[in-house]
C-alpha atoms as an extended CHARMM CRD file, in Angstrom:
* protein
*
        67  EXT
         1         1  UNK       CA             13.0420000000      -30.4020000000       13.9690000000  PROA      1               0.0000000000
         2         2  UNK       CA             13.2450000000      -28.6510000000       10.3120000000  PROA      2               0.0000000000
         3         3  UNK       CA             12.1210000000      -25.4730000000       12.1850000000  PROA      3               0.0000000000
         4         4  UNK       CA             14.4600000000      -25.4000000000       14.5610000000  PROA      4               0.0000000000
         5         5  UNK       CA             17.4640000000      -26.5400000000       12.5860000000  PROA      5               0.0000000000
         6         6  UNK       CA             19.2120000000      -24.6430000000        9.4950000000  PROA      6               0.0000000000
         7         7  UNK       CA             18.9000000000      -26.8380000000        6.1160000000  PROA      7               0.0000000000
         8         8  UNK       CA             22.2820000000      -27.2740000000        5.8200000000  PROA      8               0.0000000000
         9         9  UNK       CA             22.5500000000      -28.8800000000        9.1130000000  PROA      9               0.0000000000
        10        10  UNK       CA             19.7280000000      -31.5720000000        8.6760000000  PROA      10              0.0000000000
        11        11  UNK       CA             21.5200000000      -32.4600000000        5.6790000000  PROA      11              0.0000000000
        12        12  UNK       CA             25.2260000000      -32.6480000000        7.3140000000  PROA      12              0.0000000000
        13        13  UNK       CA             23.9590000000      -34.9470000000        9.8280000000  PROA      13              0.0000000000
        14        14  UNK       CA             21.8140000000      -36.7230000000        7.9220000000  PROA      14              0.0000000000
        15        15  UNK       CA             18.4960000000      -36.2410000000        8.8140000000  PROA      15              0.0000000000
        16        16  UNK       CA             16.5640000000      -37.1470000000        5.9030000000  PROA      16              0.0000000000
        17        17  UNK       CA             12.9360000000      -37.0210000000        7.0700000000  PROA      17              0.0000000000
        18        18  UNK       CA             13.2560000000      -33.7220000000        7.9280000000  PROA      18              0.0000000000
        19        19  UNK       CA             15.3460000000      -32.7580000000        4.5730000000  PROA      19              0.0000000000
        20        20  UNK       CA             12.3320000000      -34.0420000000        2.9060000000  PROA      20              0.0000000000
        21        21  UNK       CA             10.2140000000      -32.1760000000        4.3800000000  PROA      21              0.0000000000
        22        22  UNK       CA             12.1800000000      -28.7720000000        3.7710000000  PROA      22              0.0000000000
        23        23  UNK       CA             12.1900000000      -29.8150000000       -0.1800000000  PROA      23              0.0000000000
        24        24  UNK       CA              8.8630000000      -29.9120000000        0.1380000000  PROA      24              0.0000000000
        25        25  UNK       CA              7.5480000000      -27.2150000000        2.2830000000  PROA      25              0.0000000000
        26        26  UNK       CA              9.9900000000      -24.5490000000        1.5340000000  PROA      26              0.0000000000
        27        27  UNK       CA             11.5120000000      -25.5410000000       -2.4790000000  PROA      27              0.0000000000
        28        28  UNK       CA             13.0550000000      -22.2280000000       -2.4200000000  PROA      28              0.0000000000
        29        29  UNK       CA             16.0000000000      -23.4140000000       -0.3320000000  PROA      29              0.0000000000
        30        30  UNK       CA             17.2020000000      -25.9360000000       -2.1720000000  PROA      30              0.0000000000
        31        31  UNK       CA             18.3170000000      -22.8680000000       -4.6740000000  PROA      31              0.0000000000
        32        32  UNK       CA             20.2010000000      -21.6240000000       -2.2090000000  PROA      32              0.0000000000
        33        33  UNK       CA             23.8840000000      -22.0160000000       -1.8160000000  PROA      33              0.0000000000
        34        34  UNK       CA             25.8740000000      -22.6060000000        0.7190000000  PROA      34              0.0000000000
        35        35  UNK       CA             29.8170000000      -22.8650000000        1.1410000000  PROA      35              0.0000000000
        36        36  UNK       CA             29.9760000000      -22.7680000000       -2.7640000000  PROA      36              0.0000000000
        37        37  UNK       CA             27.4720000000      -25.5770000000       -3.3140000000  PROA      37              0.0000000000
        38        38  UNK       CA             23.7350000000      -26.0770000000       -3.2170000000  PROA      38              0.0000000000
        39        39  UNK       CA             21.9610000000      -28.4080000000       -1.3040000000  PROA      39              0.0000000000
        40        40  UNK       CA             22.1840000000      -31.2050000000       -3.8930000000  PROA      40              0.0000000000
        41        41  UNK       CA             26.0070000000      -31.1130000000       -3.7250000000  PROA      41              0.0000000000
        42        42  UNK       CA             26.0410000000      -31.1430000000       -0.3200000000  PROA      42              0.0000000000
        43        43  UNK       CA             23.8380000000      -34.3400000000        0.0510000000  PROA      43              0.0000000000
        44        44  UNK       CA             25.7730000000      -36.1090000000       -2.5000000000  PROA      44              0.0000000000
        45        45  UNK       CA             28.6760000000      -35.9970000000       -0.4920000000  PROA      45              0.0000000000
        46        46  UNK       CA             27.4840000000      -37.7770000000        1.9670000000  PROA      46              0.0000000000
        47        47  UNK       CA             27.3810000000      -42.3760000000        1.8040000000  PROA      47              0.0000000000
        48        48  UNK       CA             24.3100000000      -42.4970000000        3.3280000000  PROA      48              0.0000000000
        49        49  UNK       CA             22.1080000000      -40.3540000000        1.1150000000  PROA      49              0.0000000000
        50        50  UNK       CA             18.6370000000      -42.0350000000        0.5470000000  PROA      50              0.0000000000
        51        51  UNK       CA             17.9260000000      -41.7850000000       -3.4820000000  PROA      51              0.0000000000
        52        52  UNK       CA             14.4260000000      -40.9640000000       -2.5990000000  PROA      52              0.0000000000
        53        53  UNK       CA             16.1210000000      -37.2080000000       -1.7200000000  PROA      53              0.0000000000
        54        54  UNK       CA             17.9410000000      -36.7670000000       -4.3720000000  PROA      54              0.0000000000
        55        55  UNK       CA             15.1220000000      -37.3410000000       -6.6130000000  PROA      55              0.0000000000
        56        56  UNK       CA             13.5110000000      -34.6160000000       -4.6170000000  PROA      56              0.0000000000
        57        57  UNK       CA             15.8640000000      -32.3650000000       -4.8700000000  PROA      57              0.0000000000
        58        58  UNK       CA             16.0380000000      -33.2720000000       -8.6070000000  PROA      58              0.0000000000
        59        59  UNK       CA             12.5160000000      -32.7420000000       -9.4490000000  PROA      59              0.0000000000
        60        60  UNK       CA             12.3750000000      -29.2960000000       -7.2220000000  PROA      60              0.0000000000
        61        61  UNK       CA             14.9410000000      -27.6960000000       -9.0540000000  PROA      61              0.0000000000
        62        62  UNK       CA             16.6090000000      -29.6220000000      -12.1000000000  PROA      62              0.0000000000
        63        63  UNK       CA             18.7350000000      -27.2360000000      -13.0210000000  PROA      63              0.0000000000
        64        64  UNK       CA             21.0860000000      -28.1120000000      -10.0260000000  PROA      64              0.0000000000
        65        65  UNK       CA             22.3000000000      -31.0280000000      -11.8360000000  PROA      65              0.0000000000
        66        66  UNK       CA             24.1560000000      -28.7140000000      -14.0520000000  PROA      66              0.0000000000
        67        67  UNK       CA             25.8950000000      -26.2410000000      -11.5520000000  PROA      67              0.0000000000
C-alpha cells in the first residue's frame, strides 16, 4: 500500500504499518513538509498514534522535534 499511497495520506488515515515502513525505506520523507508541517506534526495530531512511530520518526530525523 505505501507505494501506491502518498505519505501524507497513510498517516491521515492512520495506517501505521505502512508509515513505518516509509520511515524506514524512504527516511528522506519524513523531512519533507507538507501543509506547513512535517510528518511528525502531522502524526501527532492524530489520538491514535502508536508511540512506536513517533520514536521512528524521532530517531530518523531529530531535529523535527524542534521545528
Amino acid at each position: 500500500m505505501a507505494n501506491q499511497v502518498g505519505f501524507l495520506t497513510l498517516i491521515l488515515v492512520g495506517q501505521w504499518s505502512d508509515v513505518l515502513k516509509v520511515i524506514r525505506t524512504r527516511p528522506g520523507e519524513v523531512k519533507i513538509w507538507e501543509n506547513n508541517l512535517l510528518p511528525l506534526s502531522h502524526a501527532c495530531r492524530r489520538s491514535d498514534v502508536p508511540i512506536e512511530v513517533i520514536e521512528e520518526f524521532i530517531k530518523v530525523y531529530p531535529e523535527a522535534v524542534n521545528r
